[in-house]
C-alpha positions as CSV (number, residue, x, y, z in Angstrom):
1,X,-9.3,-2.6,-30.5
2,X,-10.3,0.2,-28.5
3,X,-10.1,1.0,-24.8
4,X,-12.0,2.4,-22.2
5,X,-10.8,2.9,-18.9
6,X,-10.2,6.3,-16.1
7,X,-7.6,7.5,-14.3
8,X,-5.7,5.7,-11.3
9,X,-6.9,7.6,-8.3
10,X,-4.4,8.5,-5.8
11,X,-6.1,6.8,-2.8
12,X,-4.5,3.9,-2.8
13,X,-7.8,2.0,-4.9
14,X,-8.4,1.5,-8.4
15,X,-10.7,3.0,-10.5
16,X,-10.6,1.6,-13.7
17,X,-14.0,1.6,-15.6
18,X,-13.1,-2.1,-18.0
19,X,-15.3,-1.6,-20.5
20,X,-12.8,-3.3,-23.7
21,X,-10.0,-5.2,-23.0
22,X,-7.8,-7.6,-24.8
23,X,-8.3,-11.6,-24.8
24,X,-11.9,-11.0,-23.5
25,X,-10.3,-10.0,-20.0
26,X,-13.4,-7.4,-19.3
27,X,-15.0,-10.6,-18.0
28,X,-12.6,-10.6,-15.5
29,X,-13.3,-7.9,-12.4
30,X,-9.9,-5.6,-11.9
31,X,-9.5,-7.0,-8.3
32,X,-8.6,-9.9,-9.1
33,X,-6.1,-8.7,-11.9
34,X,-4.7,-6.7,-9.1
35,X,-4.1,-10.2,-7.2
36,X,-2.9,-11.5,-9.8
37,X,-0.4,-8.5,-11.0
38,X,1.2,-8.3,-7.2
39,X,2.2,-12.0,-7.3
40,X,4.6,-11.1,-10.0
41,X,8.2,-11.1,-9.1
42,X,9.1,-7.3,-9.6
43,X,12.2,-8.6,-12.3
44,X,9.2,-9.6,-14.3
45,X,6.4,-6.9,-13.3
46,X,8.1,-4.6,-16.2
47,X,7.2,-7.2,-19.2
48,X,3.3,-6.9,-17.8
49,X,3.1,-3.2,-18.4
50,X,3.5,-4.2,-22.3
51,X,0.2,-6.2,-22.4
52,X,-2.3,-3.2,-22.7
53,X,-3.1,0.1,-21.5
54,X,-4.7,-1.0,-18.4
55,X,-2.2,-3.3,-17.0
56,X,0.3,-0.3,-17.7
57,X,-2.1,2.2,-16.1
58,X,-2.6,-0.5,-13.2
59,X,1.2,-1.2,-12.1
60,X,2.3,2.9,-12.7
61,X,-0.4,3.7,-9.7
62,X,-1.0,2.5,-6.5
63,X,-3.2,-0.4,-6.9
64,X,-0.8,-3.3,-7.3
65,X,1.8,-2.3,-5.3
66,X,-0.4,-1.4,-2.1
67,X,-1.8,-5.0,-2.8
68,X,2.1,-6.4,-2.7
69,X,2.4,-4.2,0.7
70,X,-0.4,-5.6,2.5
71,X,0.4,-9.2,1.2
72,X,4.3,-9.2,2.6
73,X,3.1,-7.3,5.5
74,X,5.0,-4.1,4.7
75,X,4.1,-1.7,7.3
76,X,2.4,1.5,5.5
77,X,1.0,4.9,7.6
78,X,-2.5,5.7,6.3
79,X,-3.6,9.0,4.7
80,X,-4.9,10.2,8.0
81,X,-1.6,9.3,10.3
82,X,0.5,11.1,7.3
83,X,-2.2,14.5,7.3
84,X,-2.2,14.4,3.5
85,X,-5.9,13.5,1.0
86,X,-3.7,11.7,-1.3
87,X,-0.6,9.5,-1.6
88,X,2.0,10.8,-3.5
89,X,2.7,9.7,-7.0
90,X,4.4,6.0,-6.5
91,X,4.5,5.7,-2.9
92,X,3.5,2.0,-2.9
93,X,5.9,1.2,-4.9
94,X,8.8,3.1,-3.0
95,X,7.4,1.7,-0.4
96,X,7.3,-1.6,-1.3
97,X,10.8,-1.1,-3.0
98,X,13.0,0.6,-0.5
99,X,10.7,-0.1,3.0
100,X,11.2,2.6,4.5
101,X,9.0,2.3,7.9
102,X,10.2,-1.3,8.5
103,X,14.0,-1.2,8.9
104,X,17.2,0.5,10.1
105,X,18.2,3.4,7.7
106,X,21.8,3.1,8.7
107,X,23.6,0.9,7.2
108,X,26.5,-1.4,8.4
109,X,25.3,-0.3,12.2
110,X,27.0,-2.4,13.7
111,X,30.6,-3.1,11.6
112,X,29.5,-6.4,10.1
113,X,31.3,-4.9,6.9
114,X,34.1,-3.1,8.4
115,X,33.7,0.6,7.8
116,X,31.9,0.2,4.5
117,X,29.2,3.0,4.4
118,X,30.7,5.2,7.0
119,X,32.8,7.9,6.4
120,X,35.7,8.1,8.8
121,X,36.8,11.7,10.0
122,X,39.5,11.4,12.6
123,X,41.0,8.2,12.7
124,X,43.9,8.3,15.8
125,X,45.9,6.3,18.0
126,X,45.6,2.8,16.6
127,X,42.6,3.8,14.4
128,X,39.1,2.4,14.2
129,X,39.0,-1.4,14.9
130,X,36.0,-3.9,14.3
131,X,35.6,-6.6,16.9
132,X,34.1,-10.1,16.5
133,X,34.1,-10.3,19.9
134,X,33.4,-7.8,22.8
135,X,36.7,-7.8,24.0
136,X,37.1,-6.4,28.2
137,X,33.3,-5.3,28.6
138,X,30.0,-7.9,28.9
139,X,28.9,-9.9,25.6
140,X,26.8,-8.1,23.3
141,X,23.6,-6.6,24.4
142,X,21.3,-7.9,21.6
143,X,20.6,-11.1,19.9
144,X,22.3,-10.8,16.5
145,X,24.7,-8.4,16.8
146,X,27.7,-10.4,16.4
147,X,30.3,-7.1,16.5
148,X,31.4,-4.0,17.4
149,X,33.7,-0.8,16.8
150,X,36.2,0.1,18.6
151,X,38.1,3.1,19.2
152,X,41.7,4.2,20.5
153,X,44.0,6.6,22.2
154,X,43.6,9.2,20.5
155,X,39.9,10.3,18.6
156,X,38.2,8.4,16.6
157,X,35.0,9.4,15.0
158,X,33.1,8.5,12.2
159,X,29.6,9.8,10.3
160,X,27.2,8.1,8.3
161,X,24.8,10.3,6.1
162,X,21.1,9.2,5.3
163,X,19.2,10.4,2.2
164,X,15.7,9.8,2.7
165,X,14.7,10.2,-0.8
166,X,17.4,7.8,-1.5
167,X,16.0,5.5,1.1
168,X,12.4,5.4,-0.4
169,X,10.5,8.1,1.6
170,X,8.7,11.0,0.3
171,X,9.4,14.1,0.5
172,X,5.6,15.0,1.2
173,X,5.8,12.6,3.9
174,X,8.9,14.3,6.5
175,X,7.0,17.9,5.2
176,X,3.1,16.9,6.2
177,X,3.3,13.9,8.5
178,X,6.6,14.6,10.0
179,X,6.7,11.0,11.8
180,X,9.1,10.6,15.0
181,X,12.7,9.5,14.4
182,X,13.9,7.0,16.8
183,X,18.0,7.0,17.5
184,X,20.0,5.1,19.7
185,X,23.3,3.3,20.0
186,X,24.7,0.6,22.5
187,X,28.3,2.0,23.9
188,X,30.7,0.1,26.3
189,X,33.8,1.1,28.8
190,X,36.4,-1.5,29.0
191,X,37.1,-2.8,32.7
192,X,40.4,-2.3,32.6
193,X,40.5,1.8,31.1
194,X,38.6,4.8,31.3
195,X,37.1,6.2,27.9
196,X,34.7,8.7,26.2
197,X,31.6,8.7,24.1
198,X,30.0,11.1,21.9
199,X,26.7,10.9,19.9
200,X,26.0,13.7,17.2
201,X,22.1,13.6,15.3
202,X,21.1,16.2,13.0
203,X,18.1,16.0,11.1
204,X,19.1,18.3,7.8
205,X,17.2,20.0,4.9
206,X,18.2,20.0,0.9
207,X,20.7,22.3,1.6
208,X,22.3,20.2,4.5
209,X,21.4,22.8,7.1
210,X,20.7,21.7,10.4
211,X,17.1,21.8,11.5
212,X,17.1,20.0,15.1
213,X,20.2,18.3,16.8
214,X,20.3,15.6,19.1
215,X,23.6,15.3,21.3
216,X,24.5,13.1,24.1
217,X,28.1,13.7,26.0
218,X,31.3,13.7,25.9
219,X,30.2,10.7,28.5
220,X,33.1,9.7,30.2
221,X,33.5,6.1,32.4
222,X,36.4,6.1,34.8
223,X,38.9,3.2,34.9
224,X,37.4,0.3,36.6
225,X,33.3,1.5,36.4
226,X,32.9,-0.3,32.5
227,X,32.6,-3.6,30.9
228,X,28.5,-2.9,31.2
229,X,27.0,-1.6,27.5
230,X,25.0,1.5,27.8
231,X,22.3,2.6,25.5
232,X,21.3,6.3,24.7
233,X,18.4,6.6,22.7
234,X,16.1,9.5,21.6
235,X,13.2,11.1,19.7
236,X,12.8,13.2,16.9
237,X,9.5,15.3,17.3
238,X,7.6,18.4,16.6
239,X,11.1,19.1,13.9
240,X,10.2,21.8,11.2
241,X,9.3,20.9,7.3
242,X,12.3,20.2,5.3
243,X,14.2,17.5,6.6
244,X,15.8,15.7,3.8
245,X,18.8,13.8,5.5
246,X,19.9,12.6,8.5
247,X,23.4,12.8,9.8
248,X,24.8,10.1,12.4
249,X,28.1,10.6,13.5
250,X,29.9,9.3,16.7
251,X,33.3,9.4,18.6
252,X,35.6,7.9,21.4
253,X,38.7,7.2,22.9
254,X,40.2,5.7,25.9
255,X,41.4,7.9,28.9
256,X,45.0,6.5,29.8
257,X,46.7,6.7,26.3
258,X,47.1,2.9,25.9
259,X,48.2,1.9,22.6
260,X,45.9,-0.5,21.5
261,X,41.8,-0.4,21.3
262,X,41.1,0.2,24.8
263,X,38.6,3.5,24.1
264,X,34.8,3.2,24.0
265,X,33.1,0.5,21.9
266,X,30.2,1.1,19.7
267,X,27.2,-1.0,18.5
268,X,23.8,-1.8,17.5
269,X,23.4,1.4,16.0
270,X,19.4,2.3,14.4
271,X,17.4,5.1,13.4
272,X,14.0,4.0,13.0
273,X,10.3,5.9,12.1
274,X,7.9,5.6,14.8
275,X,4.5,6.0,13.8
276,X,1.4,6.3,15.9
277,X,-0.8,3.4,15.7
């Protein structure tokens, strides 16, 4: 039997023309196989592409994935906050897949698996500890966060690389729209020692070279002035085209050479998108 049917626009709507379909489905209008399509699990959404040419054409553009988005309430920027005429070829469904603009990118922010994900680069004094409870300083500053690293008496820093392609976002998107990048981090003093704190940011292109850099200290708290956590936080704005990954990478250590975990504590670690409403 032969088919009819046009191109997938890049809009984010369908443009199918059903003129012949199989099992007498032209009686049915394409919105509400689009419905129907985003209610299947995505384990199973691969068998549908084998039906016919239009359910293929359907789930490889934008149509049933946009219609998964909006029906989880999976934040997505519009064409005009991302400055482009069309979406880029399967952003729905990275979107829908990976989720970009609703989460953390880091991973393990906070040590609830150890140091899994991070990549430790100086590891002295008693090396990097996790924490199930915030030992010396107040309890933890946000509802969930349930631990924390902690450092020693000699340097202990750590770095965590993002790859936003990896992560689901486009590379059209951090080259037209360019959307802010919120970063913070929650860091304590015990009450009992001194220690330091150091936040490194760079936002990096393909070939991992920096093209803006956020950094905050060495901050130092003097023996008896901690136990309260401390938040440093900022945006990413106005950076050049390009950026392709995102290097997070802090440090601390205590000020009176105590063996022991008695440096700075870390937690609660994000970097977000922040989009314009």
């Amino acid at each position: 039997m032969g088919q009819n049917y046009s191109k997938q626009s890049n809009n984010g709507k369908s443009d199918v023309n059903f003129k012949e379909q199989p099992f007498g489905m032209s009686l049915i209008p394409v919105e509400c196989i689009i419905f129907v399509l985003s209610k299947v699990p995505v384990s199973d959404i691969k068998n549908c592409r084998l039906v016919c040419r239009i359910w293929q054409q359907l789930i490889d553009g934008h149509s049933v994935w946009k219609e998964k988005c909006l029906h989880e309430n999976i934040f997505f920027p519009s064409r005009e906050v991302l400055n482009i005429n069309e979406y880029p070829t399967n952003f729905f469904r990275s979107i829908y897949l990976k989720k970009p603009f609703n989460r953390n990118l880091l991973k393990n922010s906070t040590g609830e698996e150890n140091l899994s994900q991070w990549t430790v680069i100086e590891n002295g004094g008693d090396k990097w500890l996790v924490e199930k409870e915030a030992v010396g300083v107040d309890p933890f500053p946000e509802d969930g966060i349930k631990t924390c690293f902690s450092t020693s008496y000699m340097n202990c820093s750590k770095s965590q690389l993002i790859d936003l392609s990896r992560e689901g976002v486009p590379q059209e998107v951090m080259d037209n729209a360019r959307p802010k990048i919120e970063v913070s981090e929650w860091y304590a003093a015990r009450f009992d020692c001194g220690s330091t704190y150091e936040l490194t940011v760079r936002l990096l292109d393909k070939n991992y070279e920096p093209q803006d850099e956020f950094h905050y200290g060495p901050q130092e708290v003097a023996q008896w002035q901690g136990r309260q956590w401390i938040q440093t936080k900022h945006l990413f704005e106005h950076y050049p085209p390009g950026v392709r990954y995102i290097q997070f990478r802090h440090s601390g250590k205590d000020t009176q050479f105590w063996a022991g975990h008695y440096g700075s504590k870390m937690c609660g670690a994000k970097v977000t998108f922040v989009f314009n409403k």
